[in-house]
C-alpha positions in Angstrom: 216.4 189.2 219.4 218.2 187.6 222.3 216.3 187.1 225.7 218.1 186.0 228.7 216.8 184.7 231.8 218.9 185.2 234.8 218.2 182.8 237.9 219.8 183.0 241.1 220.6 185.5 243.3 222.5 187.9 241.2 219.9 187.3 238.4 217.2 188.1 240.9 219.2 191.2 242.1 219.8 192.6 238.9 215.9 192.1 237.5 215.0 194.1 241.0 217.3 197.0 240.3 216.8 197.2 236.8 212.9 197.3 237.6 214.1 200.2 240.2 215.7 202.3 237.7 213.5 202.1 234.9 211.1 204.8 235.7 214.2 206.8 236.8 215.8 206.5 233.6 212.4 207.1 231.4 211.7 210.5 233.5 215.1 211.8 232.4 214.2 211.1 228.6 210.8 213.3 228.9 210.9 216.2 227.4 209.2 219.1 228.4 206.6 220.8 225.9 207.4 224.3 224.6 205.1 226.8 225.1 203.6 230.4 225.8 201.2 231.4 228.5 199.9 234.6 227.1 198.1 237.4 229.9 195.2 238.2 228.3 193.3 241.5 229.2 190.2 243.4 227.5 189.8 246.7 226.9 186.1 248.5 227.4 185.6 247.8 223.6 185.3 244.4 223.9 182.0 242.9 224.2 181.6 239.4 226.2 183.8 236.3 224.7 182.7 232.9 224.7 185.2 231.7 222.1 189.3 233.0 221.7 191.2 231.3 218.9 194.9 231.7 219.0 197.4 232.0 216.3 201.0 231.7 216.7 203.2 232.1 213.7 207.4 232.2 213.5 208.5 235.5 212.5 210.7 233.6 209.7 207.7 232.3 208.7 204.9 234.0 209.2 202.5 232.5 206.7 202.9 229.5 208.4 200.6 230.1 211.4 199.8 227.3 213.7 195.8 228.2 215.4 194.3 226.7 218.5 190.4 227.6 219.5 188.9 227.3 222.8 185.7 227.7 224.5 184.7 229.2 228.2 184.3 226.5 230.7 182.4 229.1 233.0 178.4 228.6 233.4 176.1 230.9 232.2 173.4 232.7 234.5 171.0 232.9 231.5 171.0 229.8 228.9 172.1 226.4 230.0 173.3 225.8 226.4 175.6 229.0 226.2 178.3 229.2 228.3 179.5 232.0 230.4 181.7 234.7 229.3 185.6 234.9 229.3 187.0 236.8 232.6 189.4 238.9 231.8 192.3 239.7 232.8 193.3 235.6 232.1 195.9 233.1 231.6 195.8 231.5 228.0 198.6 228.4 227.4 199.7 228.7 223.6 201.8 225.9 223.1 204.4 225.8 220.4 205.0 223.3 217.7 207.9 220.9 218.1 211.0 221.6 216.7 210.0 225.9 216.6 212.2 228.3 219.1 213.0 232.1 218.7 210.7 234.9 217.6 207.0 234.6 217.2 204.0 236.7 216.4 201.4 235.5 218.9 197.7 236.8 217.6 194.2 236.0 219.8 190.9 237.0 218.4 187.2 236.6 219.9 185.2 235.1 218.3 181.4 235.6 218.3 179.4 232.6 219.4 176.4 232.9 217.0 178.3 233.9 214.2 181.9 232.9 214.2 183.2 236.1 213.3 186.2 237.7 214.7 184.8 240.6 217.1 187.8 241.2 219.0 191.8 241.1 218.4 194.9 241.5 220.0 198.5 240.3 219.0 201.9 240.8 220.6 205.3 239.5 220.0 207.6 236.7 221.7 210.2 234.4 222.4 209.9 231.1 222.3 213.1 228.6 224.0 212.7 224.6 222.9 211.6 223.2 226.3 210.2 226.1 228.3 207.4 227.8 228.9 208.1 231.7 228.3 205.6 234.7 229.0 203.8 237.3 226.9 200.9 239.6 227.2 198.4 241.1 225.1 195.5 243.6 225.2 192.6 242.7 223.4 189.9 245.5 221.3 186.9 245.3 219.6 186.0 245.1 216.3 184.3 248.2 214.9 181.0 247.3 213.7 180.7 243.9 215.7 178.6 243.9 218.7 179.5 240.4 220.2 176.4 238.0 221.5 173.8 238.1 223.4 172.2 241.4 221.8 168.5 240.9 221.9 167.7 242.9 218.9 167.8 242.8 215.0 169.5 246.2 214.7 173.3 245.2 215.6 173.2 248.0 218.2 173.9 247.2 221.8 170.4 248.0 223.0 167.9 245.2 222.3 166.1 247.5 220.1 165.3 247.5 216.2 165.9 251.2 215.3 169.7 250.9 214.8 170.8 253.3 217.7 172.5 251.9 220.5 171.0 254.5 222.9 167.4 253.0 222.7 165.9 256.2 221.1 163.6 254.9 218.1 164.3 256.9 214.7 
């Protein structure tokens, strides 16, 4: 390695506007990451989230499938350990491996909070350019036969009860 040390004026003057343009030069090396914000609505079928892992997968490959989980950030009204639902209609970033462009399956599921288990899904399709940030949108629906959290009673109905109806009749 060869190190030179410039003294004078014009090594002074060069050290100052090489220092100048060094954070000029570096900005234009940065690379933007590639990714997908993803509109995410629920339909009435869909009971509150607290958890939405997202899978996105290259339609050349679509075994290979790349997942991401996150959590609600909002406060709850009713347990300081559990945070608040998911609002929908929202804004998830899916961001794309490096080196992966073009067509992509993009799949989110809700996931319940006690449990783990997928109680809500949604996927759609799109395009992914190296670089950019591109847009899709998805719906997502309930799973029959999952409730979601925060159901009071033993019965996996939707009415605190224990009789298995979700109307709160008993049997």
């Amino acid at each position: 390695m060869n190190i030179r040390i410039f003294t004078g004026a014009s090594g002074a003057m060069g050290l100052l506007l090489a220092s100048a343009l060094a954070p000029l030069l570096a900005a234009g090396c940065a690379k933007s990451p590639t990714g997908v914000d993803v509109q995410v609505s629920a339909d009435d079928s869909v009971p509150p989230l607290r958890i939405l892992r997202s899978k996105i997968a290259r339609d050349a490959d679509p075994a290979t499938a790349v997942p991401n989980e996150i959590q609600s950030r909002y406060s709850s009204d009713s347990d300081a350990d559990l945070p608040g639902p998911f609002r929908f209609p929202m804004v998830m970033p899916v961001a794309v491996p490096s080196g992966w462009s073009g067509p992509m399956t993009i799949t989110v599921e809700g996931l319940s909070w006690d449990t783990g288990a997928v109680i809500a899904t949604g996927s759609t399709a799109a395009t992914a350019t190296r670089e950019k940030t591109t847009e899709a949108a998805l719906t997502l629906v309930g799973v029959p036969g999952h409730q979601g959290d925060g159901d009071s009673g033993s019965d996996g109905a939707a009415d605190g009860g224990s009789d298995g109806a979700a109307d709160g009749t008993a049997d």
